[in-house]
C-alpha positions as CSV (number, residue, x, y, z in Angstrom):
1,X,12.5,-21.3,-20.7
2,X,10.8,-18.4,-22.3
3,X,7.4,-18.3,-21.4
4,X,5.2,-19.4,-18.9
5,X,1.3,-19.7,-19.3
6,X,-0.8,-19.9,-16.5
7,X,-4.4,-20.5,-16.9
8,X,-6.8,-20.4,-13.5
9,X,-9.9,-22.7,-14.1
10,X,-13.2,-22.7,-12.5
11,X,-15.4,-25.5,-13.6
12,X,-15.1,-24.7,-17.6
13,X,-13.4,-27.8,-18.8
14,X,-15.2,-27.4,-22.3
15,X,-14.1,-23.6,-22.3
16,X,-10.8,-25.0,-21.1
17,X,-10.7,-27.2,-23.9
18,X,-11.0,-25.0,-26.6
19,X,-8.7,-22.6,-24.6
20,X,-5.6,-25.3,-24.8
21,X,-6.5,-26.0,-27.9
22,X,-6.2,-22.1,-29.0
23,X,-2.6,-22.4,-27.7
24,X,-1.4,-25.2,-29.5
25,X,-2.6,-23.7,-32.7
26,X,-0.4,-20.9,-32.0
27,X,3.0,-22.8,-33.2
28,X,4.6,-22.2,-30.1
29,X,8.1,-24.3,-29.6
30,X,7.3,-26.9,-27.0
31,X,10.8,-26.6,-26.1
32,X,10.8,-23.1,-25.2
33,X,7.2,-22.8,-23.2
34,X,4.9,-24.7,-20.6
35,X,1.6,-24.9,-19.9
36,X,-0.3,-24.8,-16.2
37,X,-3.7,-25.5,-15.4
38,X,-4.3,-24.5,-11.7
39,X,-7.6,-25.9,-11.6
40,X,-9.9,-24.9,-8.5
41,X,-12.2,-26.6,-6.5
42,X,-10.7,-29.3,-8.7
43,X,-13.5,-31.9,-10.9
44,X,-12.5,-35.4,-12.9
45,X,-14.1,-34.0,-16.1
46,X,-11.3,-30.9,-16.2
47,X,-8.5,-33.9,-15.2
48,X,-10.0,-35.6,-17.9
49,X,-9.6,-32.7,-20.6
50,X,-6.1,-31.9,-19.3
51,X,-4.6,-35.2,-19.3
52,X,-5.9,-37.2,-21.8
53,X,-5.8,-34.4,-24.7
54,X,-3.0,-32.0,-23.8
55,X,-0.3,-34.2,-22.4
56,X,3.0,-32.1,-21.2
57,X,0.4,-29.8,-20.1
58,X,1.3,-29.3,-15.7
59,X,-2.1,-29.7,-13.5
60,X,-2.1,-28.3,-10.5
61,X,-5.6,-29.7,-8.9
62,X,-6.7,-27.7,-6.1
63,X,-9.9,-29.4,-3.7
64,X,-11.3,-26.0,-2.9
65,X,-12.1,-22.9,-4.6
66,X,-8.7,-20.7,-4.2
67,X,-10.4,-17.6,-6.0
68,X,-8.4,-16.0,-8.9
69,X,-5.3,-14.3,-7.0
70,X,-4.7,-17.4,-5.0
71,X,-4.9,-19.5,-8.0
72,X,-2.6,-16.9,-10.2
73,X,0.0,-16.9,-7.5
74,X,0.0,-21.0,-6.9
75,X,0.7,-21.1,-10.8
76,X,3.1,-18.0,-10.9
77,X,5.1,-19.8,-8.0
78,X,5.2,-23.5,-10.1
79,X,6.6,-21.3,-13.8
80,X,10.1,-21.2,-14.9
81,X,9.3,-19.0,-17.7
82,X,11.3,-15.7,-18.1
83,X,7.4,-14.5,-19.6
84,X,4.5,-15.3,-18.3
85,X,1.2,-15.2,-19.3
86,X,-1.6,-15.4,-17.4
87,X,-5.3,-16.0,-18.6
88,X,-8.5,-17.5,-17.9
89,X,-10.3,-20.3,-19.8
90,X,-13.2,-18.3,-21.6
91,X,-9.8,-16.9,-24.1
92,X,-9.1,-18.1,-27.3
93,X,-6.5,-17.4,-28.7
94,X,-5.5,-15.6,-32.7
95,X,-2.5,-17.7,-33.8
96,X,-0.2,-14.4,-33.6
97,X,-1.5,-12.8,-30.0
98,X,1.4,-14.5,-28.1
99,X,4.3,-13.4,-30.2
100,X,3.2,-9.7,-30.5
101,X,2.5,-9.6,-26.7
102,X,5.7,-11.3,-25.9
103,X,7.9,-8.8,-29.3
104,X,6.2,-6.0,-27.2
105,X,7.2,-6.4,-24.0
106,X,10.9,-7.6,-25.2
107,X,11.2,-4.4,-26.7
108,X,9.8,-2.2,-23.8
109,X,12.2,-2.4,-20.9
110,X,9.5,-0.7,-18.6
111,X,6.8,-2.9,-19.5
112,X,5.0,-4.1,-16.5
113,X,1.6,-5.6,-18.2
114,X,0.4,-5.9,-21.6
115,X,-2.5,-6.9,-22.4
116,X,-4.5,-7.8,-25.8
117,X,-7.8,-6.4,-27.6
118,X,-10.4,-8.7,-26.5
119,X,-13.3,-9.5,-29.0
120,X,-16.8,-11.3,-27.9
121,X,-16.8,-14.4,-30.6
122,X,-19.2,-12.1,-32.7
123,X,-15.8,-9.9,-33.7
124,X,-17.4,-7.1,-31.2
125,X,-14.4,-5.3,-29.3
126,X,-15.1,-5.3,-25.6
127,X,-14.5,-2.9,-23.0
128,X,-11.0,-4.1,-21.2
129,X,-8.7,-1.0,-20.3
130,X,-10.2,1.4,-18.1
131,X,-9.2,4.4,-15.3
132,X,-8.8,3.5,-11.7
133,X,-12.2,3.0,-10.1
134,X,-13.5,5.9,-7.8
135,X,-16.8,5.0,-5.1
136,X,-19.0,7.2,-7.4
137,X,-17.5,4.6,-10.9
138,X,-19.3,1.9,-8.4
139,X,-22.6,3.6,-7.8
140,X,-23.0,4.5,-11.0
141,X,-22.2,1.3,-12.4
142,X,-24.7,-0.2,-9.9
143,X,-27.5,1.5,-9.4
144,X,-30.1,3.4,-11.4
145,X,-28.2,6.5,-10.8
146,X,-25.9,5.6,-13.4
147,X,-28.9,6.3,-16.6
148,X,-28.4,10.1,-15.6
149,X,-26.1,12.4,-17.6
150,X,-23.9,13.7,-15.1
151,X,-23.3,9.5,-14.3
152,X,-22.9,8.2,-17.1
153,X,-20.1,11.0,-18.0
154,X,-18.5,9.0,-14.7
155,X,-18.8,6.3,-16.7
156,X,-17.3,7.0,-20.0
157,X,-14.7,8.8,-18.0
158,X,-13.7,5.0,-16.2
159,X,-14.2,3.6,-19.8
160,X,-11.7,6.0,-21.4
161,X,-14.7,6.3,-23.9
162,X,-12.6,9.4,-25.6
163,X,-9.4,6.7,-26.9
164,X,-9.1,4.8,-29.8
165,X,-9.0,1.3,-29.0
166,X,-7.1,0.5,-31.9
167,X,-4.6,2.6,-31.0
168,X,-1.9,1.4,-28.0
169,X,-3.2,2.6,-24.7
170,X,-1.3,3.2,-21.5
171,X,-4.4,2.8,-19.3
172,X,-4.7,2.9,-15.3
173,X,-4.9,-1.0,-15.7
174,X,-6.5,-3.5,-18.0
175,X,-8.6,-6.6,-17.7
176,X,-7.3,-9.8,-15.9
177,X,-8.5,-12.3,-18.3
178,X,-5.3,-12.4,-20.5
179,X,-2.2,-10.5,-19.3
180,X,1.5,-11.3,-19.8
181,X,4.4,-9.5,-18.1
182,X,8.5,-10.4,-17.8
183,X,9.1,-12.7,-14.6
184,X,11.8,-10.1,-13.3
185,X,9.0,-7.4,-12.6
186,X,7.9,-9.4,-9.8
187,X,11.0,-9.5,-8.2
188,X,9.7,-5.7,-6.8
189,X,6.1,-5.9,-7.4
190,X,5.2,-9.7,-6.0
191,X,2.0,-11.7,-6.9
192,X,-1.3,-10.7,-7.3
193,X,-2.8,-9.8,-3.5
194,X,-4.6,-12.9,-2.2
195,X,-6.8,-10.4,0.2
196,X,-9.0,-10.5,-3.2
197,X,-10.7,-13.0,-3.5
198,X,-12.5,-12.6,-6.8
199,X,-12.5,-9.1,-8.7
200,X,-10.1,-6.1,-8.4
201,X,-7.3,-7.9,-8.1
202,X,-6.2,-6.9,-11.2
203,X,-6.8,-3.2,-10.4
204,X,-4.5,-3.8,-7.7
205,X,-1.9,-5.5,-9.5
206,X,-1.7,-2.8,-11.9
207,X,-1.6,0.1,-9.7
208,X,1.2,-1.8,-7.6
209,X,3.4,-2.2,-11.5
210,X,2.5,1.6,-11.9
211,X,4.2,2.5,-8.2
212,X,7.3,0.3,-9.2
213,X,7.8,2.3,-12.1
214,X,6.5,-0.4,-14.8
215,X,4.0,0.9,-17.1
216,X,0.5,-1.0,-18.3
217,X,-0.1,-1.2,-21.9
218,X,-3.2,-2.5,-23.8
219,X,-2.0,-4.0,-27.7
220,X,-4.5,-4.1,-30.1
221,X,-3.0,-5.4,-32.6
222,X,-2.8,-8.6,-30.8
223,X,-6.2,-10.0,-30.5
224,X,-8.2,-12.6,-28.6
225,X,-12.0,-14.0,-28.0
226,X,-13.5,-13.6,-25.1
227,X,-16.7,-15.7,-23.5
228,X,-17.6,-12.7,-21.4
229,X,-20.5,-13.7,-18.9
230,X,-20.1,-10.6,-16.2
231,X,-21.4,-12.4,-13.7
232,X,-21.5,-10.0,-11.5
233,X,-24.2,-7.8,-12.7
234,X,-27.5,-9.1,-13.6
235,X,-29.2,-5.8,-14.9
236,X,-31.6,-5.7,-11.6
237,X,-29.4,-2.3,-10.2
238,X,-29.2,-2.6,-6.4
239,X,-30.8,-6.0,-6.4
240,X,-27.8,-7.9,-7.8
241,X,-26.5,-7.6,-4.2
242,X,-29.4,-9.7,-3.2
243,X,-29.3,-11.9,-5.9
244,X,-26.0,-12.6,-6.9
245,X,-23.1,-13.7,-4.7
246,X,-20.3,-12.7,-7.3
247,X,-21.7,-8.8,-6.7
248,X,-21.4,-9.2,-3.4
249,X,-17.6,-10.3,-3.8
250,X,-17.1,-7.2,-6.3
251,X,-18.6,-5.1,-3.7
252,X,-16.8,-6.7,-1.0
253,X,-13.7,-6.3,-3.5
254,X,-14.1,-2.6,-4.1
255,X,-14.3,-1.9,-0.8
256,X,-11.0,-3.4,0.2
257,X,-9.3,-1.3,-3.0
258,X,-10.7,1.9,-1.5
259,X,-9.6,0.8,2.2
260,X,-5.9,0.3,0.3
261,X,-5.6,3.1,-1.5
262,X,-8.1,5.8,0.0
263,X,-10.8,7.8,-2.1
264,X,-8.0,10.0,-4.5
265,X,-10.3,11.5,-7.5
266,X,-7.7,11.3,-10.2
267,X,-4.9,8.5,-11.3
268,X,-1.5,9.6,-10.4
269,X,-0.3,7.3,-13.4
270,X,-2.6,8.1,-16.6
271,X,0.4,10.8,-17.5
272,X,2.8,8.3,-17.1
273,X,3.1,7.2,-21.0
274,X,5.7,5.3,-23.1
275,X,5.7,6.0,-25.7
């Protein structure tokens, strides 16, 4: 089989929807894909969506909430694709974003991840390839600090503010939302880390393709939308701690990175280009 997609779903059966939908108006040959919803912390509505409108589709119901890397990995360990692609449900998809991903990466032997240009549904290009995150990226990020000149240069710097995002990108790493990469890559790299529950796993993930000697590549040429919410930040500074659980897991996240990797200032990838 050629490729695998894997979508992780968190209550969003009408996001889901449109997301399966997306897919099948791709053109894809059923005989040469599959398509599986690991859907957490599980609901009848989502059953609902899956089985009664997408039939052939694989639904892998899970009673509790795995979080994203648990739920990744239980539908990376059920694929049979030689490419897979995983995504979340707030992605819809342009009818030629899986074929460029997949020609890419077929015709980059070191390709690790690739990853599209995602748009917010009013064509706007979003932020989704970025520099490995330092502690000061997080307090600037977070706090009022981060309105100061000497910040938000830490900022722009994490953003890679100075590229052209329609030009390809060999970034530190790129979003999770939509990523595909060739199932023989994960015979050295493995899943994503399940010690995350929610959030910087796919920092991780990246940096672990980097250290195999796989490279990360953002395509902007291939395009999808994304319902971006970023729940994790509220716009009250420090006070999203307080207020919102999902900061306290990107928090909780970033400080598990740091603990992996230590506090290095600089990538030891961003030179490693392919092209």
């Amino acid at each position: 089989m050629k490729l695998s997609v894997i979508i992780v779903n968190y209550k969003s059966p009408e996001l889901l929807r449109l997301c399966l939908t997306s897919i099948e108006n791709c053109g894809l040959d059923k005989s040469l894909h599959e398509i599986i919803v690991v859907d957490s912390e599980t609901s009848r509505e989502t059953q609902d969506v899956v089985l009664e409108n997408f039939p052939g589709t694989k639904l892998i119901p899970v009673k509790e909430n795995l979080g994203y890397a648990r739920g990744v990995n239980l539908g990376l360990n059920s694929a049979q694709g030689d490419y897979l692609l995983v995504m979340n449900p707030d992605i819809i998809l342009n009818r030629e974003a899986i074929d460029l991903l997949l020609n890419y990466a077929q015709n980059h032997p070191r390709t690790g991840i690739v990853a599209p240009q995602l748009l917010g549904f009013n064509g706007q290009k979003q932020d989704s390839y970025f520099r490995f995150y330092r502690p000061m990226t997080i307090i600037a990020r977070r706090t009022i600090l981060g309105r100061l000149p000497k910040f938000k240069k830490i900022v722009q710097h994490f953003l890679m503010a100075e590229t052209d995002p329609e030009k390809i990108q060999h970034p530190d790493w790129v979003m999770g939302s939509i990523l595909l990469l060739p199932r023989k890559t994960l015979a050295k790299v493995g899943g994503m880390d399940e010690k995350f529950f929610l959030y910087f796993e796919d920092v991780d993930w990246a940096r672990r393709f980097w250290e195999n000697g796989y490279t990360v590549t953002y395509l902007p040429t291939a395009k999808v939308y994304h319902y971006h919410q970023q729940r994790s930040k509220a716009g009250f500074d420090i006070l999203d701690f307080i207020i919102r659980k999902e900061t306290r897991w990107h928090v909780r996240s970033a400080i598990k990175y740091f603990r992996k990797y230590g506090f290095a200032k600089y990538s030891p990838f961003s030179s490693k280009n392919e092209e």
